[in-house]
PQR file of N, CA, C, O and H, with PARSE charges and radii, in Angstrom:
ATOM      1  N   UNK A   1      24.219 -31.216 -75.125 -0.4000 1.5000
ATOM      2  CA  UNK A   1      25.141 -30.173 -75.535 -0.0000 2.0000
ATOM      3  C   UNK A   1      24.425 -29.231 -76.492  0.5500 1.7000
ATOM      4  O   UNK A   1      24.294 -29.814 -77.568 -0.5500 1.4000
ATOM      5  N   UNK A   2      23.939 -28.073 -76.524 -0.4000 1.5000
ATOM      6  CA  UNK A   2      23.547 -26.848 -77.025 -0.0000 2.0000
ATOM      7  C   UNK A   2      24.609 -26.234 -77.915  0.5500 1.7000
ATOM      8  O   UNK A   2      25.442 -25.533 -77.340 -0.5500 1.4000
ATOM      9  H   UNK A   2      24.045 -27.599 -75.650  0.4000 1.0000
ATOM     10  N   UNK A   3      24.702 -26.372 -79.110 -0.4000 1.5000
ATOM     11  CA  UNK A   3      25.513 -25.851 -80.245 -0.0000 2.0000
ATOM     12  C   UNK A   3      25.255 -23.956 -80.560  0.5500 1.7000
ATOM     13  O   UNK A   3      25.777 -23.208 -81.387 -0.5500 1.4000
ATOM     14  H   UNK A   3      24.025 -26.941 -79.577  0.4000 1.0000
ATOM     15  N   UNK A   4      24.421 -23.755 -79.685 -0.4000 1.5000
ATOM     16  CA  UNK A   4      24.027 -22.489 -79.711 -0.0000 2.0000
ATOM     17  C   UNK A   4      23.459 -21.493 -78.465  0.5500 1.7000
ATOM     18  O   UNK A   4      22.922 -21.829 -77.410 -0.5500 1.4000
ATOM     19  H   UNK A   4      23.997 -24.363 -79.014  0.4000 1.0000
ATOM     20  N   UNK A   5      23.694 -20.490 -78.847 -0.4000 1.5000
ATOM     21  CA  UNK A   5      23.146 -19.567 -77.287 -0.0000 2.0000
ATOM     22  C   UNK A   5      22.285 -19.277 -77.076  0.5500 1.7000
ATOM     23  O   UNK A   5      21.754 -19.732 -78.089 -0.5500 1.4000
ATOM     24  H   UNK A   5      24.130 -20.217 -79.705  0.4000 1.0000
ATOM     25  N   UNK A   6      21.508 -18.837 -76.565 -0.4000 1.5000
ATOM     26  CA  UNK A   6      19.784 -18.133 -76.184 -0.0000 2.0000
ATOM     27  C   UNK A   6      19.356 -17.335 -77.474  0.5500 1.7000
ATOM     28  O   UNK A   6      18.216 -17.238 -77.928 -0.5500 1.4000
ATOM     29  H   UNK A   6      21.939 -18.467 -75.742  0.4000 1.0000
ATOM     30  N   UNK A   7      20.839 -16.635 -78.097 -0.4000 1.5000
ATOM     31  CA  UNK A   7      19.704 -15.659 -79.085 -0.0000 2.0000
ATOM     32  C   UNK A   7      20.475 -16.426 -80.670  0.5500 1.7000
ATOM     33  O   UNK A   7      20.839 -15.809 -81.672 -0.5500 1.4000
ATOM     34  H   UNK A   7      21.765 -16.714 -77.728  0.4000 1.0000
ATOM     35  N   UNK A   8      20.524 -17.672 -80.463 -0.4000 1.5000
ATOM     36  CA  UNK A   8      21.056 -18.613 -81.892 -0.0000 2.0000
ATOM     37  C   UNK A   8      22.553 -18.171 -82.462  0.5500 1.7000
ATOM     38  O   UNK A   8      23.012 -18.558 -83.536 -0.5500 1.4000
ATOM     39  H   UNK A   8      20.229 -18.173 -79.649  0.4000 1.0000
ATOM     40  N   UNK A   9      23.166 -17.355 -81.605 -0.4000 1.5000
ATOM     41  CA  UNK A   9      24.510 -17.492 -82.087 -0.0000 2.0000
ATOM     42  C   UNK A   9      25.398 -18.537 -81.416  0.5500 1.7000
ATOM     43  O   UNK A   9      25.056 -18.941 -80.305 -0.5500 1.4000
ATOM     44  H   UNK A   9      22.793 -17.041 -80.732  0.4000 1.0000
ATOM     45  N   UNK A  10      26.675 -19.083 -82.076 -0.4000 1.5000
ATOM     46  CA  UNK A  10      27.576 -20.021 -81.672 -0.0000 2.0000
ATOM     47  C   UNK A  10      27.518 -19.503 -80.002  0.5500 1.7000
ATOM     48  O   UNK A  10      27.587 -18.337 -79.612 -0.5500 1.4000
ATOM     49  H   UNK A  10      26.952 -18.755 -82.979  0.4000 1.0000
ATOM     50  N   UNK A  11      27.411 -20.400 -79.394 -0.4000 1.5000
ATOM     51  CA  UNK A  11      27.950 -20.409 -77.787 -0.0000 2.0000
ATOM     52  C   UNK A  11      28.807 -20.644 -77.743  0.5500 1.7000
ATOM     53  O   UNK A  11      29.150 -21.470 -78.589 -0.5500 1.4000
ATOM     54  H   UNK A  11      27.355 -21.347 -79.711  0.4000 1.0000
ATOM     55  N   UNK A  12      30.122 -20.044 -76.542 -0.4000 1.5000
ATOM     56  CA  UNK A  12      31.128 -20.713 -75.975 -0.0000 2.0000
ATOM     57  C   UNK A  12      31.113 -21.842 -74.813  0.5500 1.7000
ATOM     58  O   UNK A  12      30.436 -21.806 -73.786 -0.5500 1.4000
ATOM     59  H   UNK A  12      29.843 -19.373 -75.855  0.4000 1.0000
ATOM     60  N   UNK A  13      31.997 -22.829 -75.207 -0.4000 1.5000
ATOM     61  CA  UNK A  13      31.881 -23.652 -73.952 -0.0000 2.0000
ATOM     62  C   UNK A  13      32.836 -23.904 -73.381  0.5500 1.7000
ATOM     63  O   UNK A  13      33.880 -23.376 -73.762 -0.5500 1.4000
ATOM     64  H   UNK A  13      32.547 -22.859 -76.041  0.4000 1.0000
ATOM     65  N   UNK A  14      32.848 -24.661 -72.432 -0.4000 1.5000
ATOM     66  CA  UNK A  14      33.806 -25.146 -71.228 -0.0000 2.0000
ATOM     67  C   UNK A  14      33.850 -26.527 -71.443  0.5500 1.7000
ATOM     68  O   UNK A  14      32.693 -26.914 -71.607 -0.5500 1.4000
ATOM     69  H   UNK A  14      32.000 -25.090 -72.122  0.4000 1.0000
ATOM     70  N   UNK A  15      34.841 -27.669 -71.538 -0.4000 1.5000
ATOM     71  CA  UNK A  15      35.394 -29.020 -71.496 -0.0000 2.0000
ATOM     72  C   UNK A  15      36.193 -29.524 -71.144  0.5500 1.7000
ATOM     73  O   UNK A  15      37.241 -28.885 -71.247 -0.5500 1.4000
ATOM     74  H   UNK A  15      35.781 -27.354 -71.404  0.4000 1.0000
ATOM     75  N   UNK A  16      36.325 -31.007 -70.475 -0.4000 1.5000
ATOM     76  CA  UNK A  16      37.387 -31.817 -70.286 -0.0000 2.0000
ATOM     77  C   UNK A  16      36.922 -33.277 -70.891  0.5500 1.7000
ATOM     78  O   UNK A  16      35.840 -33.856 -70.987 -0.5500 1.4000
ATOM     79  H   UNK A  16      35.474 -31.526 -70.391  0.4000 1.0000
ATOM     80  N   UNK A  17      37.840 -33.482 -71.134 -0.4000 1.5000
ATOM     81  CA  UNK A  17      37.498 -35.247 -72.123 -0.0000 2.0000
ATOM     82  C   UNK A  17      38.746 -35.487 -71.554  0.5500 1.7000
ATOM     83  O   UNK A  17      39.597 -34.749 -71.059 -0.5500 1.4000
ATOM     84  H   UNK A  17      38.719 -33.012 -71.056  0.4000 1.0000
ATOM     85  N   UNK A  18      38.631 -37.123 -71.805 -0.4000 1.5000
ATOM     86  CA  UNK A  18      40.110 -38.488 -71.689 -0.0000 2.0000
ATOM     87  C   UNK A  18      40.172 -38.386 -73.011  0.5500 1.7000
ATOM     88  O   UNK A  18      39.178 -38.148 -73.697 -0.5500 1.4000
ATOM     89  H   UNK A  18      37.940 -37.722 -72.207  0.4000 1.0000
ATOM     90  N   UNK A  19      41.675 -38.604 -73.611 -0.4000 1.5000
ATOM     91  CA  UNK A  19      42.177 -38.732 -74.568 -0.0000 2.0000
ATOM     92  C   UNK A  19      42.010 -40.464 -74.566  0.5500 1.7000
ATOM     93  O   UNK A  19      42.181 -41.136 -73.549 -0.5500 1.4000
ATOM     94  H   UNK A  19      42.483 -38.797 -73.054  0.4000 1.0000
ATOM     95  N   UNK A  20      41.720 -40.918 -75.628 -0.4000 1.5000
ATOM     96  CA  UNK A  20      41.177 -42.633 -75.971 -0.0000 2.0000
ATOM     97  C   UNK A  20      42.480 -43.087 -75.839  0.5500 1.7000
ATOM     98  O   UNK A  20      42.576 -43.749 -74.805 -0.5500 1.4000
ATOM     99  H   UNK A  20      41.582 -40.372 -76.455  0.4000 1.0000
ATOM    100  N   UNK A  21      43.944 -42.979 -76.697 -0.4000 1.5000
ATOM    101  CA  UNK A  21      44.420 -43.458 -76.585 -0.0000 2.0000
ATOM    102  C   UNK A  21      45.774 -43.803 -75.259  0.5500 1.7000
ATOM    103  O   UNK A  21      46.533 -44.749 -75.047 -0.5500 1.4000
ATOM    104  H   UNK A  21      43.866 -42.441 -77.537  0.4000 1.0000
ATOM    105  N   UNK A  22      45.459 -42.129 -74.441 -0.4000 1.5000
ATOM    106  CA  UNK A  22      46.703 -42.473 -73.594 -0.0000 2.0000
ATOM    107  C   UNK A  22      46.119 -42.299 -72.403  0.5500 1.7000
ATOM    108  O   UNK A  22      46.799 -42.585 -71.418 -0.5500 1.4000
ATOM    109  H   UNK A  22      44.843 -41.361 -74.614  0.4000 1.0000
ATOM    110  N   UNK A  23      44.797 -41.818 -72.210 -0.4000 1.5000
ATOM    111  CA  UNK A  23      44.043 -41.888 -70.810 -0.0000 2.0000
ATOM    112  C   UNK A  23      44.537 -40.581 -69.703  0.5500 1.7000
ATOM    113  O   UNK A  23      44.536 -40.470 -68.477 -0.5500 1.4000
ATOM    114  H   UNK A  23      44.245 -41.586 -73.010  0.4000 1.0000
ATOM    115  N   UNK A  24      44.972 -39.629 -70.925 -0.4000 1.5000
ATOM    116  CA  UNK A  24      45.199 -38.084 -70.270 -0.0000 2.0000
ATOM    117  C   UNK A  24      43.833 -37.393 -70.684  0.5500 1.7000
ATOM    118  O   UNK A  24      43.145 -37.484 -71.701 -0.5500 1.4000
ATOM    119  H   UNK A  24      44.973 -39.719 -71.921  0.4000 1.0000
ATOM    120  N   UNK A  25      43.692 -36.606 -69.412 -0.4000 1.5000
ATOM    121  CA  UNK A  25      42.259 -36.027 -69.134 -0.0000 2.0000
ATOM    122  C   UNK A  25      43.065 -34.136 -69.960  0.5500 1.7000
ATOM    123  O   UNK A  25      44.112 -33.618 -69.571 -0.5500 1.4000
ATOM    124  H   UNK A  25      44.251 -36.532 -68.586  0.4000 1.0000
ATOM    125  N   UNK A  26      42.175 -33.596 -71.030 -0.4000 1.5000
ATOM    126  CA  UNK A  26      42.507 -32.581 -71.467 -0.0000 2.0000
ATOM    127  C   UNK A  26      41.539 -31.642 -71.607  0.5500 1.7000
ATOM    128  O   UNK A  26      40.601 -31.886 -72.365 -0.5500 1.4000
ATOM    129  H   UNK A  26      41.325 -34.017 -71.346  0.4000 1.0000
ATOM    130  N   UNK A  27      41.616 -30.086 -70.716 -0.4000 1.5000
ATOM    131  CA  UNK A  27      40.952 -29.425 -69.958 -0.0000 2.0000
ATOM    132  C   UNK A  27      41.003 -28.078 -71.645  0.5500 1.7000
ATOM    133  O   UNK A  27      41.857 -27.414 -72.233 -0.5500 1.4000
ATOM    134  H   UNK A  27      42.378 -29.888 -70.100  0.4000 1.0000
ATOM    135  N   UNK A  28      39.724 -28.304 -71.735 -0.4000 1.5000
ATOM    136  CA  UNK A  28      39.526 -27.244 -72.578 -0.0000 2.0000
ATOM    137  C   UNK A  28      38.590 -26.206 -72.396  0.5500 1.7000
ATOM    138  O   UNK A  28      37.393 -26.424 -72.578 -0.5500 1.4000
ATOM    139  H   UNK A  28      39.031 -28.843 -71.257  0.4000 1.0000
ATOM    140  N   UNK A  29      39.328 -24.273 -71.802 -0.4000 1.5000
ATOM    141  CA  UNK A  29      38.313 -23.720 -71.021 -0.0000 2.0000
ATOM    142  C   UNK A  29      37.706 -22.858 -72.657  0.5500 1.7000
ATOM    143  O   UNK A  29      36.479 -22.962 -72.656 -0.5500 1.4000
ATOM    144  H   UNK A  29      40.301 -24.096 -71.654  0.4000 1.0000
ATOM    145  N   UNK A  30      37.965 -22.449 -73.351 -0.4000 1.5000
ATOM    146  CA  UNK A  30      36.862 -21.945 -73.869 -0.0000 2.0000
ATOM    147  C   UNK A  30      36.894 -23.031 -75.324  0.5500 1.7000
ATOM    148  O   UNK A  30      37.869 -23.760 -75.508 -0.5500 1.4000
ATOM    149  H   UNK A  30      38.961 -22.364 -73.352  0.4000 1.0000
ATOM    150  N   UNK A  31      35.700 -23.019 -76.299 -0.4000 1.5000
ATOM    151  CA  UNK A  31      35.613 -23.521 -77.107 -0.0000 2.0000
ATOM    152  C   UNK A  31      34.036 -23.277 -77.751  0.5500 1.7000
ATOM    153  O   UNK A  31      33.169 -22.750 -77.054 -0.5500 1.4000
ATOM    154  H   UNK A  31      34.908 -22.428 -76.150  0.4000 1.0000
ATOM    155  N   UNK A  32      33.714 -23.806 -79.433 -0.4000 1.5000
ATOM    156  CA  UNK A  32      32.286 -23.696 -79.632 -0.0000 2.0000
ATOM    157  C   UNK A  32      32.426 -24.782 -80.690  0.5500 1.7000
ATOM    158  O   UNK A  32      33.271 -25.008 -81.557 -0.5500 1.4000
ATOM    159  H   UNK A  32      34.418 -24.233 -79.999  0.4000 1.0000
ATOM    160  N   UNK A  33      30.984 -25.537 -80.206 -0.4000 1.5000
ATOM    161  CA  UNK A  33      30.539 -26.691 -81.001 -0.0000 2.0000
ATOM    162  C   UNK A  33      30.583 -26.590 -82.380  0.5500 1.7000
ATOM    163  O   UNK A  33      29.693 -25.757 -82.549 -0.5500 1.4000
ATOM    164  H   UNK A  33      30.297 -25.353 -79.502  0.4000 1.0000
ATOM    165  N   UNK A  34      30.942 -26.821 -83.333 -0.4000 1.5000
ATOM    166  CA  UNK A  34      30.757 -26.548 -84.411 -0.0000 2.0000
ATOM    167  C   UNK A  34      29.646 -27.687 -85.493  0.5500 1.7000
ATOM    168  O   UNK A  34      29.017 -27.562 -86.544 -0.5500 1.4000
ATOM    169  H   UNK A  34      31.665 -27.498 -83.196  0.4000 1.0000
ATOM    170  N   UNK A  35      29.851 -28.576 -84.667 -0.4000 1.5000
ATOM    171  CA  UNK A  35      28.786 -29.836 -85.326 -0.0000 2.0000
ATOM    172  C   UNK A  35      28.376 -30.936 -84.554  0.5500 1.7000
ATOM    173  O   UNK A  35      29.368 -31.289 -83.917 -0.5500 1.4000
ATOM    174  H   UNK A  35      30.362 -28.677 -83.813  0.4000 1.0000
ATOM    175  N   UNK A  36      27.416 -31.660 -84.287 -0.4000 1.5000
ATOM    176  CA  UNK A  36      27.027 -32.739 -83.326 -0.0000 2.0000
ATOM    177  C   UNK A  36      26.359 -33.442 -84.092  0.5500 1.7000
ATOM    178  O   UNK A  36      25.298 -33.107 -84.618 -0.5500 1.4000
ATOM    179  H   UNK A  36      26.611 -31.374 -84.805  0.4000 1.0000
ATOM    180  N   UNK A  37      27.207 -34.989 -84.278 -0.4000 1.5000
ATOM    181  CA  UNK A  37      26.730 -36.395 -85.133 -0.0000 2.0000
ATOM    182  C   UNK A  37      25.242 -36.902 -84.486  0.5500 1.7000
ATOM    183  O   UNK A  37      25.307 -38.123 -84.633 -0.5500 1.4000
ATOM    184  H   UNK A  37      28.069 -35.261 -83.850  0.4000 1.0000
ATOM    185  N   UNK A  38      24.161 -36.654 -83.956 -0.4000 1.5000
ATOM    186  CA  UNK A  38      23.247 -37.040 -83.578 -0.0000 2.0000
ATOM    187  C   UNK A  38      23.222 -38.550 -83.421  0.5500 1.7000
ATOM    188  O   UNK A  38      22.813 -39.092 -82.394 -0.5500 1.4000
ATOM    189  H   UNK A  38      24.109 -35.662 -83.837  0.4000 1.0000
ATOM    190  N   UNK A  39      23.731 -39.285 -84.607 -0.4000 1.5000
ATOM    191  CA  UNK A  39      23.542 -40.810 -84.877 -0.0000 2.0000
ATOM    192  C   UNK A  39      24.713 -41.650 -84.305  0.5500 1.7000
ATOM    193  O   UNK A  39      24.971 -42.834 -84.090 -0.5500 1.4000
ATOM    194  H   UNK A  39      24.063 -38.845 -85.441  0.4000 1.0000
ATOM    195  N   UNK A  40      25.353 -40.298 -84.154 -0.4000 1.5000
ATOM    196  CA  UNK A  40      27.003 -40.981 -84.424 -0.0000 2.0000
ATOM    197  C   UNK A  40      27.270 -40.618 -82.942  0.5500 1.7000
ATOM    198  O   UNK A  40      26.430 -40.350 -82.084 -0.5500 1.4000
ATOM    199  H   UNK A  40      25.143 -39.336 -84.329  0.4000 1.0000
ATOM    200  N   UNK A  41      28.963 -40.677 -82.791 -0.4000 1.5000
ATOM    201  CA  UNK A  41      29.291 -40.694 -81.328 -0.0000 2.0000
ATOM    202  C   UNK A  41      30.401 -39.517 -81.020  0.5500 1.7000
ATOM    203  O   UNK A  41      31.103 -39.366 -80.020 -0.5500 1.4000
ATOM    204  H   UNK A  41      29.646 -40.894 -83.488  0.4000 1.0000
ATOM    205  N   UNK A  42      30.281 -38.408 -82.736 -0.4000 1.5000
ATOM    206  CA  UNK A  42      31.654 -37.743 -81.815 -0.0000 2.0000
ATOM    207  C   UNK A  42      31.052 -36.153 -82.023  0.5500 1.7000
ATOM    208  O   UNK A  42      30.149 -35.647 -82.690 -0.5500 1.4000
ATOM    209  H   UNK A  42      29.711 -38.531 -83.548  0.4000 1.0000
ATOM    210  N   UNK A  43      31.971 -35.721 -81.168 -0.4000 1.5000
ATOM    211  CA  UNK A  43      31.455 -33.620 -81.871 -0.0000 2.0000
ATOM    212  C   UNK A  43      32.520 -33.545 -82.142  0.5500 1.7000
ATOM    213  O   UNK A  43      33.446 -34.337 -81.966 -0.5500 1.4000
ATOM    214  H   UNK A  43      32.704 -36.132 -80.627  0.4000 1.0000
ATOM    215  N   UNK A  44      32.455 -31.902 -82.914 -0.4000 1.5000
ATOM    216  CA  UNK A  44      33.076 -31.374 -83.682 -0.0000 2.0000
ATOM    217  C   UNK A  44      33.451 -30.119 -82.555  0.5500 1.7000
ATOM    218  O   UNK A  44      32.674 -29.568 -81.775 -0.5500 1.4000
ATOM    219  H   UNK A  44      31.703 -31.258 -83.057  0.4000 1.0000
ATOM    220  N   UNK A  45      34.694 -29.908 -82.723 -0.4000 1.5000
ATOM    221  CA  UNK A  45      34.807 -28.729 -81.516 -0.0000 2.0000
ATOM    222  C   UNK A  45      35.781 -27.553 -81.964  0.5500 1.7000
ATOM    223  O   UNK A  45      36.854 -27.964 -82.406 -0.5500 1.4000
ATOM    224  H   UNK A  45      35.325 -30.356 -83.356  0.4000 1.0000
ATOM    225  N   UNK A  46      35.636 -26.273 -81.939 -0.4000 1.5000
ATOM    226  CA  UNK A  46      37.025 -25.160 -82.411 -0.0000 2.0000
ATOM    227  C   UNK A  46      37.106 -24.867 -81.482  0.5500 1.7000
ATOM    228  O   UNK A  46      36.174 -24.246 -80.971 -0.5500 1.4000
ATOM    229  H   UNK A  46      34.764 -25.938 -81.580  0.4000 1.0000
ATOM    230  N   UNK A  47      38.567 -25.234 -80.576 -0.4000 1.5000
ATOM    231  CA  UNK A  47      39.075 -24.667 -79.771 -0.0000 2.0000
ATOM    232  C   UNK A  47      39.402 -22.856 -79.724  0.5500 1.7000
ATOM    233  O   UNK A  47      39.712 -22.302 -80.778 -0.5500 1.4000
ATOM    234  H   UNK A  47      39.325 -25.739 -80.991  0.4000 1.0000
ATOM    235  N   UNK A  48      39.339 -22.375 -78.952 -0.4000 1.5000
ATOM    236  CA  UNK A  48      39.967 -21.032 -79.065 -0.0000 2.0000
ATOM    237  C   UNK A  48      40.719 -20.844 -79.410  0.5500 1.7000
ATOM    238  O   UNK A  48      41.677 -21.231 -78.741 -0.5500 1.4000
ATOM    239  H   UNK A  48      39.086 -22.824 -78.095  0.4000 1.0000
ATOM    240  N   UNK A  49      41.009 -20.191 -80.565 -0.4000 1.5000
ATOM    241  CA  UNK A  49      42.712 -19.790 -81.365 -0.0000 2.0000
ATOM    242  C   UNK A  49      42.785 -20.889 -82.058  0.5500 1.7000
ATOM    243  O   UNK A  49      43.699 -20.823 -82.880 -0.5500 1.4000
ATOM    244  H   UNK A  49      40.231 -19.876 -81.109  0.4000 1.0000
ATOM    245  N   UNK A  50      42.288 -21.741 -82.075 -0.4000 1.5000
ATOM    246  CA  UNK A  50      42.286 -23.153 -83.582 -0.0000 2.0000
ATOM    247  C   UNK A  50      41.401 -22.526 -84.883  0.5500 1.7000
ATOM    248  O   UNK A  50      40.381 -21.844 -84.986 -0.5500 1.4000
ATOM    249  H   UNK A  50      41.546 -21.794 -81.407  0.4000 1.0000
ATOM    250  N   UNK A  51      42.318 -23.108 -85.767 -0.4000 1.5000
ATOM    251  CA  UNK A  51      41.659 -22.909 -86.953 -0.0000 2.0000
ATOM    252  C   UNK A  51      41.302 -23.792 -87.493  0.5500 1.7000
ATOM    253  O   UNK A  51      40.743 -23.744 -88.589 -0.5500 1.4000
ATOM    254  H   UNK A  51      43.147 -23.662 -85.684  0.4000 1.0000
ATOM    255  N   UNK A  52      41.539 -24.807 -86.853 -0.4000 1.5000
ATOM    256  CA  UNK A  52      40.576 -26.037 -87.351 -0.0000 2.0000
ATOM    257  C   UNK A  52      39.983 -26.940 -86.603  0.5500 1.7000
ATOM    258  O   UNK A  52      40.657 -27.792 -86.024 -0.5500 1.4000
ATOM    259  H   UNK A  52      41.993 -24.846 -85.963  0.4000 1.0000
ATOM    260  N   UNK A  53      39.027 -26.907 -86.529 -0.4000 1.5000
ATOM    261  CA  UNK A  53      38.142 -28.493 -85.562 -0.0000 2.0000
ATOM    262  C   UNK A  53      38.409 -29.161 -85.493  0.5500 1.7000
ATOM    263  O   UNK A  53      39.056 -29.585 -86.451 -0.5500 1.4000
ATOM    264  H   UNK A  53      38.479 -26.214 -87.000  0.4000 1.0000
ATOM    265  N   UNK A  54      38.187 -30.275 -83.979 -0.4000 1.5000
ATOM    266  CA  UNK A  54      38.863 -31.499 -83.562 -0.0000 2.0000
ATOM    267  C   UNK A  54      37.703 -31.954 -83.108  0.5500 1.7000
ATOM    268  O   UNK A  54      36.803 -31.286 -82.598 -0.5500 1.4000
ATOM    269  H   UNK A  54      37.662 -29.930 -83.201  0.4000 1.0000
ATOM    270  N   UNK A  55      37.740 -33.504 -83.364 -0.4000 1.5000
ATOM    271  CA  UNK A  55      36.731 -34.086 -83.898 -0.0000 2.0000
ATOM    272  C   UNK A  55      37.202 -34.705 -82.157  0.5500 1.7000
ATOM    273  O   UNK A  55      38.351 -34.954 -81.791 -0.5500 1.4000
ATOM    274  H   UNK A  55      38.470 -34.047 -83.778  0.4000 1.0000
ATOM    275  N   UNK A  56      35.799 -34.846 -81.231 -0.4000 1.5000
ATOM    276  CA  UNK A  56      36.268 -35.448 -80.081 -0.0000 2.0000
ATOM    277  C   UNK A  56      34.810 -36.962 -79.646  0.5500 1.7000
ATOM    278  O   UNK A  56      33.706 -36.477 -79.402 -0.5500 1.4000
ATOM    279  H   UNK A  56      34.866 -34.644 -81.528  0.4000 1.0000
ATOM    280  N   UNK A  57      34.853 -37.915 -79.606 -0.4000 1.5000
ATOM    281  CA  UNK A  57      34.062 -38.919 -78.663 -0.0000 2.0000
ATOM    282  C   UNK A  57      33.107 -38.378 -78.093  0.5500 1.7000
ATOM    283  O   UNK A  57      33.379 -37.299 -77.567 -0.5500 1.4000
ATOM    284  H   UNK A  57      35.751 -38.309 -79.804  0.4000 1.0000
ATOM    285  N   UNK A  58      32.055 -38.740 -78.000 -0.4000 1.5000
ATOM    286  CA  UNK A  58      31.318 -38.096 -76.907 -0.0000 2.0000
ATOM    287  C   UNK A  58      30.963 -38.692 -75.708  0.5500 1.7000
ATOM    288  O   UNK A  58      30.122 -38.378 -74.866 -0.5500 1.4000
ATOM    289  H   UNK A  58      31.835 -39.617 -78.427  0.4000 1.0000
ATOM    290  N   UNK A  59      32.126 -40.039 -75.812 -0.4000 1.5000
ATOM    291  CA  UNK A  59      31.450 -40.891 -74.544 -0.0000 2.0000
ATOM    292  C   UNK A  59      32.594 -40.865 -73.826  0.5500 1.7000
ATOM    293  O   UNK A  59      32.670 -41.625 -72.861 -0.5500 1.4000
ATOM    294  H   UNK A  59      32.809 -40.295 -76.496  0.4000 1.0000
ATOM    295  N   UNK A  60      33.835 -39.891 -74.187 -0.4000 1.5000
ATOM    296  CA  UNK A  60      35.140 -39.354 -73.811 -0.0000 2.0000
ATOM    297  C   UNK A  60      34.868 -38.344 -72.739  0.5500 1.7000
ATOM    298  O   UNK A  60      35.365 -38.312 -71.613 -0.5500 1.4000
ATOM    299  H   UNK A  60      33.773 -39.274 -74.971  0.4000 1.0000
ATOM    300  N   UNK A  61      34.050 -37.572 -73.240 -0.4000 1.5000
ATOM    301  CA  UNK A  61      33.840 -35.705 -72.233 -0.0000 2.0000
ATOM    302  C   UNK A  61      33.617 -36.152 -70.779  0.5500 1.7000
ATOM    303  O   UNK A  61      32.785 -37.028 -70.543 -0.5500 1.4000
ATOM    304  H   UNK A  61      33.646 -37.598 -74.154  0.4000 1.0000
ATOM    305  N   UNK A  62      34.115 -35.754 -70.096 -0.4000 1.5000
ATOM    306  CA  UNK A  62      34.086 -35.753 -68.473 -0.0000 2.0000
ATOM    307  C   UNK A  62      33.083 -34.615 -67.769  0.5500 1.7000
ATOM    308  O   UNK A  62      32.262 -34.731 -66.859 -0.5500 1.4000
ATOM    309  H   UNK A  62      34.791 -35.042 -70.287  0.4000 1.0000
ATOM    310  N   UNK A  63      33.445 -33.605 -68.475 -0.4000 1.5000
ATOM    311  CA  UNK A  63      32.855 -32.193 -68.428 -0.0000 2.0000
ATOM    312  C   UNK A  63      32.481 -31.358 -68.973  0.5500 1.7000
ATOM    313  O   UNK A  63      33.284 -30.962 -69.817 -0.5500 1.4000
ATOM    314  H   UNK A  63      34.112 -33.511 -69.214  0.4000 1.0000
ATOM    315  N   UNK A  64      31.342 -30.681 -68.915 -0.4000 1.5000
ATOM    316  CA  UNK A  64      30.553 -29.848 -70.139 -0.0000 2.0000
ATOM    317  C   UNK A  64      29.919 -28.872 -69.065  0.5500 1.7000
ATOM    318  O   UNK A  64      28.987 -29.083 -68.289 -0.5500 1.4000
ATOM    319  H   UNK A  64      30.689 -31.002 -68.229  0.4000 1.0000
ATOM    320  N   UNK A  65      30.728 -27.699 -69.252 -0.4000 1.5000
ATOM    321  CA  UNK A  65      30.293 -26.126 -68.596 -0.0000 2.0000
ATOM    322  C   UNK A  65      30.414 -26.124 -67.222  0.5500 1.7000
ATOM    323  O   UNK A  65      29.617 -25.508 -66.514 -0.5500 1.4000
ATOM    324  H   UNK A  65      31.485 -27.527 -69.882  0.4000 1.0000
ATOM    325  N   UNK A  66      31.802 -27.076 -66.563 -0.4000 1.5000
ATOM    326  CA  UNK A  66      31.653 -26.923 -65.166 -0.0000 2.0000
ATOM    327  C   UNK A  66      30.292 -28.233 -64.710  0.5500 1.7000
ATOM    328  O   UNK A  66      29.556 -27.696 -63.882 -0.5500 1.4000
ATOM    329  H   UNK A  66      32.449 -27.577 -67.138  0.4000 1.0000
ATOM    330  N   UNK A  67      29.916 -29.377 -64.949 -0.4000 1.5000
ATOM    331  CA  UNK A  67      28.920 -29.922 -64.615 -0.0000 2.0000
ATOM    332  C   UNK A  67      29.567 -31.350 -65.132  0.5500 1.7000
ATOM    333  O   UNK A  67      29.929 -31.660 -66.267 -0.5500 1.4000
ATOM    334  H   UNK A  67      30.514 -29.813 -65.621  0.4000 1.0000
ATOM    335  N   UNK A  68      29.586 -32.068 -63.978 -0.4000 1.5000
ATOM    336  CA  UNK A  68      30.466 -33.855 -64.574 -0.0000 2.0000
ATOM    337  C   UNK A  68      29.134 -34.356 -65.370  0.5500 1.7000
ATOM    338  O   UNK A  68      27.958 -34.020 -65.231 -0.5500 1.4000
ATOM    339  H   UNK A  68      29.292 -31.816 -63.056  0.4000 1.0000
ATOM    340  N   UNK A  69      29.764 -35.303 -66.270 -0.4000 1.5000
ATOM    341  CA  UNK A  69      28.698 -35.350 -67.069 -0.0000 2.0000
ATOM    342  C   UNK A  69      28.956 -37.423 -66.603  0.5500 1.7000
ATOM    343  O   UNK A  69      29.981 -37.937 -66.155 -0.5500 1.4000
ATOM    344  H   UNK A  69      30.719 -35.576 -66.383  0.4000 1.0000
ATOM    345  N   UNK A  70      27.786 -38.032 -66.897 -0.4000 1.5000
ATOM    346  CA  UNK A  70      27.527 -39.260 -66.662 -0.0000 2.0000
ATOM    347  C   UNK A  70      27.060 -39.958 -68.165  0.5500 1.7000
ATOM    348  O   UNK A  70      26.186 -39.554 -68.933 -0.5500 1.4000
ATOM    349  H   UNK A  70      26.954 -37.614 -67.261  0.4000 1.0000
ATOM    350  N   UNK A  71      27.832 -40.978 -68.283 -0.4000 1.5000
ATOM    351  CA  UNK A  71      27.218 -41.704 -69.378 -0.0000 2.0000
ATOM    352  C   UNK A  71      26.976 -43.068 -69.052  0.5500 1.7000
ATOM    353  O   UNK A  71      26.458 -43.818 -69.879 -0.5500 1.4000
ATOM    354  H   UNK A  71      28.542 -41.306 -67.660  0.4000 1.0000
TER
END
C-alpha cells in the first residue's frame, strides 16, 4: 500500500475490507492512507468527507485499487 503518489502528495485510494466483527464486506471508493503500522497490523484511513480516521486490519482488506489482494 503506497501512502503517497508519484509526485509525494497524499494519494487517493480505492477499498473493500470485512468488518471483524459481523463479516460485512464495506466498499470504500475514495479514501487516503493517512498512516501504516509497519510492525503492527492495522492502517489508518480518511475516508472521503470524514474528519476523522478509521483505524482498519490489514489482514481485513479484500481490495486495494480495484486488485483482490491475497494474504
Amino acid at each position: 500500500m503506497e501512502a503517497h503518489g508519484e509526485n509525494g502528495s497524499a494519494g487517493r485510494h480505492q477499498l473493500r475490507y470485512v468488518k471483524k466483527g459481523t463479516g460485512e464486506i464495506v466498499d470504500v471508493p475514495g479514501c487516503t492512507i493517512t498512516s501504516i503500522h509497519a510492525k503492527g497490523s492495522t492502517v489508518n484511513i480518511l475516508v472521503d468527507g470524514d474528519t476523522h480516521p478509521k483505524t482498519i486490519r490489514k489482514c481485513l482488506v479484500i481490495e486495494f485499487n480495484g486488485m483482490q489482494v491475497y494474504i
